[in-house]
N, C-alpha and C positions, 0 to 999 in steps of 0.2 A: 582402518577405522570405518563402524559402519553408522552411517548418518540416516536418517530418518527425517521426512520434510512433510507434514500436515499441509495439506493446499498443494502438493507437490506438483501436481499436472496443471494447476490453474496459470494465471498472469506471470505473475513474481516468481512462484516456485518452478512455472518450468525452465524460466532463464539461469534459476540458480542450481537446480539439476543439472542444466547442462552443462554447466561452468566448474562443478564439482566432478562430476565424469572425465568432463579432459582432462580433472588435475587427477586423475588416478584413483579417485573414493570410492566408495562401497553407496551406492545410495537406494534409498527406499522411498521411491516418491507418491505418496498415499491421495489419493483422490477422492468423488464421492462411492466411487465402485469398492474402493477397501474396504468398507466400513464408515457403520456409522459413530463419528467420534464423541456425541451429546451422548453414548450408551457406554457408562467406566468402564465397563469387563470387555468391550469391543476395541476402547482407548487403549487399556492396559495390553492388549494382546499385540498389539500394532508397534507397541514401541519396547515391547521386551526384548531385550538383544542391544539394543543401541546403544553409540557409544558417543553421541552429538544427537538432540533433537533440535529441529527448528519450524516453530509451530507458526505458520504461516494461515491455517486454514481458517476461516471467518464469514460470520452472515455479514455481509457487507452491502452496500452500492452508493451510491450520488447523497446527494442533503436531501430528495427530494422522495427517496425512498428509505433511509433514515427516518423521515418527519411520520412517515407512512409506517411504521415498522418498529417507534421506539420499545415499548415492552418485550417484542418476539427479538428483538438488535439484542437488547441488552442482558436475557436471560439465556442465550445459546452461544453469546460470546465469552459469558461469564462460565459457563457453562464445558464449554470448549476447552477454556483455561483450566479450569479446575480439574477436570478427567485428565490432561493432561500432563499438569504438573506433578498429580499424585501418580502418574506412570508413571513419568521418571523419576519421583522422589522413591518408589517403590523399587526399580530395579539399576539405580546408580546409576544413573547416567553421565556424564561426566561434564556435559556442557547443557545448559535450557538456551536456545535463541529465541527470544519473543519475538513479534511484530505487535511495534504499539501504533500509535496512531496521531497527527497533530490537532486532531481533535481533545486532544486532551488539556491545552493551551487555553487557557481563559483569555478572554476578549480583551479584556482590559490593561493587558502584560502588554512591554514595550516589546518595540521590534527590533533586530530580529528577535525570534524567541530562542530559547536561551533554553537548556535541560535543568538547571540549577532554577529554576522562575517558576516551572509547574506547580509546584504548591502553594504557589502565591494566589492562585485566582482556578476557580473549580470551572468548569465546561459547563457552556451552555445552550441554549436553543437546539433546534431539531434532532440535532450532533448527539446532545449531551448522554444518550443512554448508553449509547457504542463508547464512548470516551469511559462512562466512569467503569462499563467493563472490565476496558483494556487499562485501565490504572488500577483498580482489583486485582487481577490477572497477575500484574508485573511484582504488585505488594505482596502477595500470595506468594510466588514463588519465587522472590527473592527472599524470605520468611521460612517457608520449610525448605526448602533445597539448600541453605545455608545448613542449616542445621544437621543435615545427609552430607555434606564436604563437596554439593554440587552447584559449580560454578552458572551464575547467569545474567544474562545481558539483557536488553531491550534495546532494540533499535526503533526509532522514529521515518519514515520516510514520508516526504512530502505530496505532492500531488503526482506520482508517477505516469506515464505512459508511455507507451512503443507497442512495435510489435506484438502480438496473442493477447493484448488487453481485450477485455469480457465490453463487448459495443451491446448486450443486451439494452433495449430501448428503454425501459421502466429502471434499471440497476443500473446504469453504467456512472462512475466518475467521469466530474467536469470535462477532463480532456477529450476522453473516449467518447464522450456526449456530442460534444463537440466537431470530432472530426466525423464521425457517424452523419450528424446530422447535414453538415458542411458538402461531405462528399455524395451524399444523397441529393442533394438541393442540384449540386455540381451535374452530378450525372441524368438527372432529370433536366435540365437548362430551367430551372428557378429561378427567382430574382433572389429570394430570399432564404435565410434559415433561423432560426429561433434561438435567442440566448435569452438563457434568464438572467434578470439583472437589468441594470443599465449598461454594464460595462467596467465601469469602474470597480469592483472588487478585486483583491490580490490576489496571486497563489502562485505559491512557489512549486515548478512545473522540473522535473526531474525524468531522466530518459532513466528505464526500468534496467537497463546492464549496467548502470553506474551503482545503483543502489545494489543489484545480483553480484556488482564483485566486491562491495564492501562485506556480504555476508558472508562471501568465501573469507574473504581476511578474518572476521571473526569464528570462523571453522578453524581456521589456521594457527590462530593468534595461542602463542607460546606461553601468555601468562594469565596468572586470574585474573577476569572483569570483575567479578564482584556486586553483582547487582548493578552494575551500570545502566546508563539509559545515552542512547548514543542519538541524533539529530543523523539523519541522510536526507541534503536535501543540494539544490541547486547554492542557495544562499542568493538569490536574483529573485525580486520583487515583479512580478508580469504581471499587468494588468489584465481580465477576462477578455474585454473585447479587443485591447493588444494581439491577444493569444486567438481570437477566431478573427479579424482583420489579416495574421500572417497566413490562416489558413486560405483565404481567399489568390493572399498573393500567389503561394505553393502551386493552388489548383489552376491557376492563372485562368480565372472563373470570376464574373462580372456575378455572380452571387453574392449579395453582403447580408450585413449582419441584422438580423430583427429584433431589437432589445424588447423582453418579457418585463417592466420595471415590475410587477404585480407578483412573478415570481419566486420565491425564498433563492434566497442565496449564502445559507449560514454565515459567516464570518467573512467581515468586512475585509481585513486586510491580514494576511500571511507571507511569511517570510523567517526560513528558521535558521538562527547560528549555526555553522558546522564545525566551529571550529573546537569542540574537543574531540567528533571523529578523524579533521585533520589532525591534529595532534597523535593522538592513538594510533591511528590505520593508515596516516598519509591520504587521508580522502578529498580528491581534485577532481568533481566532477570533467567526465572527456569530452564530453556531446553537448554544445550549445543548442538550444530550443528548436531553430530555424534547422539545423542537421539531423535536430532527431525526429522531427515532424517530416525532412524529406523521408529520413526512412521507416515511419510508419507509416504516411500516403502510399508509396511505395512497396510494402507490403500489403497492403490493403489490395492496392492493385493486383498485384502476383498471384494473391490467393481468393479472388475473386470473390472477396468479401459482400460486395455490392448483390449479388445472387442471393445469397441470406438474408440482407435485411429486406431488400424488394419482395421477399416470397413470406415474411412475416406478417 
């Protein structure tokens, strides 16, 4: 079976390449050097052959480059989706795997959030142009690909990070933000690092191979999804400054926390159901926060991450 992974070498996709590889697959992990995928006839060329797409690839970063970015977020993800879809609605593919987004989760919906609630309440603030993309995207091609006999999914995952997460300074998510900024302050003997917020905001904080082997399961998985939309997430409510306060302990570093109250912090509070991917896939996340944060410190350290951001 030959799979084909859009974002293939980035965060996500490279965990899930690799996890695909040892299970014996054929994989094609597309980057920004294969082409570019906003050009159809470039889209179309990249995924002819394949027999699983999983389109991972995305203008993405933090709420704070979202806020920066809405028009260019939401016409190249929209974008993205669409070149895509019509490649594999054009040469049969046999599976779509989306990546959507819980930005697509209106403020106002109870917690946890629920896959069955999104339509209850549309996205909003900074967020809101990447979200209605990625709900575009999944309506689209669960729309024509039904219609081709080609099965597709969307998966949700929550605030991810670990290991090969993108610490770019201006792009990164919250976590990656975080431990960047954290371990910089650390290795410089600071007192302090910068969160935005007060502290108090949610988000549900998920180690990036938990959510990389639910996508294998749905590479795997024996029967039709159907346009499903599946939640990968921790299902555990972390507070922001919960989550840089453990980074402090980790670094066992008298660095704390400098709350930004003045800076955006999109959506007050997160936290997503998981349990129709438990159902479906048996999905338990394995790595609790404090375990996967040693081993992205950890790597951080090894690959002497800290040489990059200082030379930036």
């Amino acid at each position: 079976m030959k799979i084909v992974i859009t974002g293939g070498t980035g965060f996500l996709g490279s965990h899930v390449s690799g996890r695909l590889l040892d299970r014996g697959h054929s994989v094609n992990a597309l980057g920004r050097l294969s082409g570019n995928l906003l050009d159809p006839i470039i889209a179309d060329g990249l995924i002819k052959g394949a027999d699983i797409v999983i389109h991972l690839a995305a203008n993405v970063g933090g709420v704070g480059y979202l806020d920066n970015n809405k028009a260019r977020s939401f016409y190249d993800n929209l974008t993205l989706g669409i070149n895509v879809t019509n490649a594999c609605s054009k040469h049969r593919v046999k599976r779509l795997i989306l990546a959507g987004t819980p930005c697509v989760y209106g403020d106002s919906l109870k917690l946890p959030l629920s896959e069955a609630d999104i339509s209850l309440d549309i996205p909003s603030g900074p967020v809101a142009g990447y979200a209605f993309a990625k709900l575009a995207v999944s309506s689209l091609a669960n729309e024509i690909c039904s219609q081709n006999g080609i099965d597709t999914v969307t998966f949700i995952p929550s605030n991810m990070y670990g290991p090969r997460d993108h610490f770019e300074q201006h792009k990164s998510h919250v976590g990656a933000a975080l431990l960047r900024k954290a371990y910089i302050a650390h290795h410089k003997g600071l007192s302090t690092f910068k969160v935005w917020g007060d502290g108090s905001a949610t988000r549900d904080f998920v180690y990036v191979e938990d959510v990389a082997a639910n996508i294998v399961k749905l590479v795997e998985y024996g029967h039709k999804l159907n346009g499903a939309t599946l939640n990968f997430g921790s299902g555990v409510e972390t507070r922001i400054g919960e989550f840089a306060e453990l980074l402090c302990k980790l670094l066992e570093s008298k660095v704390k926390p400098d709350y930004q109250t003045e800076r955006p912090i999109g959506y007050q509070r997160r936290v997503l159901s998981c349990s129709r991917a438990r159902e479906l896939l048996g999905h338990i996340p394995q790595l609790e926060l404090e375990d996967g944060l040693k081993n992205t410190l950890q790597w951080i350290k090894d690959t002497k991450q800290i040489d990059n951001w200082l030379a930036e």
